[in-house]
C-alpha positions in Angstrom: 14.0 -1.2 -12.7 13.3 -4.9 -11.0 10.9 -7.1 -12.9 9.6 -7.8 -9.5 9.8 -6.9 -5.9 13.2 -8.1 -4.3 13.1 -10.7 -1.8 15.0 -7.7 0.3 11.5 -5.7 0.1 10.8 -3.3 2.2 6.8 -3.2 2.9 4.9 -0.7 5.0 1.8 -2.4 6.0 -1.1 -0.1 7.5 -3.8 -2.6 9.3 -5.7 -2.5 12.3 -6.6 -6.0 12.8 -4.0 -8.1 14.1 -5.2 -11.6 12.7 -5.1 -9.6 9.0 -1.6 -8.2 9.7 -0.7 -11.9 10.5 -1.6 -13.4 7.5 -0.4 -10.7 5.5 2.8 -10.6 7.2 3.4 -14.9 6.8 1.9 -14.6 2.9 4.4 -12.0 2.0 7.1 -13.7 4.0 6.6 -17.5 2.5 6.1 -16.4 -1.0 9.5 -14.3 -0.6 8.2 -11.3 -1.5 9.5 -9.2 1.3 12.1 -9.3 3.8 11.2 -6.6 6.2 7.8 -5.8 7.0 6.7 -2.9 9.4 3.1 -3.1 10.5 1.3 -0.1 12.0 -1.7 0.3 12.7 -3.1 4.0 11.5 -2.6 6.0 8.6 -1.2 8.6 11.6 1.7 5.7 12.6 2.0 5.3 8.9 3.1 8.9 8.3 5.1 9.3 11.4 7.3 6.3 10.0 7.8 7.8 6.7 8.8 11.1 8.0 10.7 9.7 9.9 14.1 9.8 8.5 15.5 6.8 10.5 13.4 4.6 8.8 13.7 2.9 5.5 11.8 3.9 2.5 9.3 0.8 1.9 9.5 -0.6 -1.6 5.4 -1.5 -1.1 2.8 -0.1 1.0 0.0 -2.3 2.0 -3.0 -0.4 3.1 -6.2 -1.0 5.2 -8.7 1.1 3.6 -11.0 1.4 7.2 -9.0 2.1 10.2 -9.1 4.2 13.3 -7.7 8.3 13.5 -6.5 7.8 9.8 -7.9 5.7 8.0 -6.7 4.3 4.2 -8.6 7.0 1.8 -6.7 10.4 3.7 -3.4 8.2 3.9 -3.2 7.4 0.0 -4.7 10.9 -0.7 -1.5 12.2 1.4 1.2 9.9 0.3 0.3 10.3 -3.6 0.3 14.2 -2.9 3.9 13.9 -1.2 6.8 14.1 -3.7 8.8 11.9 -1.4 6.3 8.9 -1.4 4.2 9.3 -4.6 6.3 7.0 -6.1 5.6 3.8 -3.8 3.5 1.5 -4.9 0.0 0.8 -2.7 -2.3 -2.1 -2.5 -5.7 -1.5 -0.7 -7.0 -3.9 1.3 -10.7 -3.3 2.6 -14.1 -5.5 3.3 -16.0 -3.4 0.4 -16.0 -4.2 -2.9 -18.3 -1.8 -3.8 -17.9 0.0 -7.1 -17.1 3.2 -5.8 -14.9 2.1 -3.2 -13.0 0.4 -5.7 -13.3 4.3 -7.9 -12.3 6.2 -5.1 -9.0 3.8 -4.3 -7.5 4.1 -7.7 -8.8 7.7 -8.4 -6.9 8.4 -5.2 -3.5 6.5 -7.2 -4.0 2.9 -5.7 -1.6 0.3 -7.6 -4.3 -2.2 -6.7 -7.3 -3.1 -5.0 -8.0 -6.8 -3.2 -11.1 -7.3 -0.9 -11.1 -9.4 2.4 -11.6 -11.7 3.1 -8.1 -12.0 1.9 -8.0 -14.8 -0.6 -3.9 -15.5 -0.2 -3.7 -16.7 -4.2 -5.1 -13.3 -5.1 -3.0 -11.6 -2.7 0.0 -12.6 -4.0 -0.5 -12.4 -7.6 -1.7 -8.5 -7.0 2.1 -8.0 -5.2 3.7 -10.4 -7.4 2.4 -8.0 -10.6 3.7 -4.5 -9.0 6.3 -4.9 -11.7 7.3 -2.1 -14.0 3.8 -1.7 -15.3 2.5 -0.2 -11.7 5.7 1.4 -10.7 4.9 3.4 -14.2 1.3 4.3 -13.2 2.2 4.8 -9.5 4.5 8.2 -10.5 2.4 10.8 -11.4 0.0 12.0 -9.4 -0.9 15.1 -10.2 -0.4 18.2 -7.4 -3.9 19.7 -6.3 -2.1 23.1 -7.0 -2.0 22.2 -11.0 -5.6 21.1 -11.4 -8.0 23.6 -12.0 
């Protein structure tokens, strides 16, 4: 296990506003904590990616909690029920930080939880801490079949 992300990261991020995506994208990039970024801009592109099996696995996923057709709760809620991507670890991004919102993200298995507007420090200490602490935590989401 890596202390930290690579500088070869792969990172899925899943936002609808291009400006955010931006300075997401040139944060990640200048700190060195990723080398490949793929933006999209649903949950739905999101899923279609990962299925896809010509794409790579992303290390980190970097999620918009409020988007159009899919939005960030139903994506995490699907990606931390899927065997094949429970494992990634996800940092919401959203304008709320309201209580539950914050709840809901890491009831749902979110690694972390940063508010916009994006303070870039923050930002980068959250991705610079998905060490092997959060790759731990991020594993074992239970299957809805199990719980009773």
């Amino acid at each position: 296990m890596a202390d930290r992300l690579a500088p070869t990261a792969a990172v899925l991020l899943v936002e609808d506003d291009a400006a955010d995506a931006l300075l997401i994208q040139d944060a990640l990039h200048d700190n060195g904590l990723a080398h490949t970024i793929t933006h999209v801009t649903d949950g739905v592109a999101a899923l279609e990616h990962l299925r896809d099996p010509s794409s790579t696995r992303p290390d980190l996923i970097v999620l918009d909690w409020n988007m159009p057709r899919m939005g960030g709760r139903e994506l995490l809620e699907v990606l931390k029920a899927d065997p094949a991507s429970q494992t990634i670890p996800v940092v919401v991004l959203t304008t709320s930080g309201a209580p539950q919102d914050v709840a809901d993200s890491y009831q749902r298995y979110a690694n972390a939880y940063v508010t916009k507007p994006l303070n870039l420090d923050d930002f980068i200490a959250v991705v610079t801490r998905i060490d092997d602490f959060f790759l731990g935590t991020s594993v074992t989401a239970p299957h809805p079949s199990s719980t009773t």
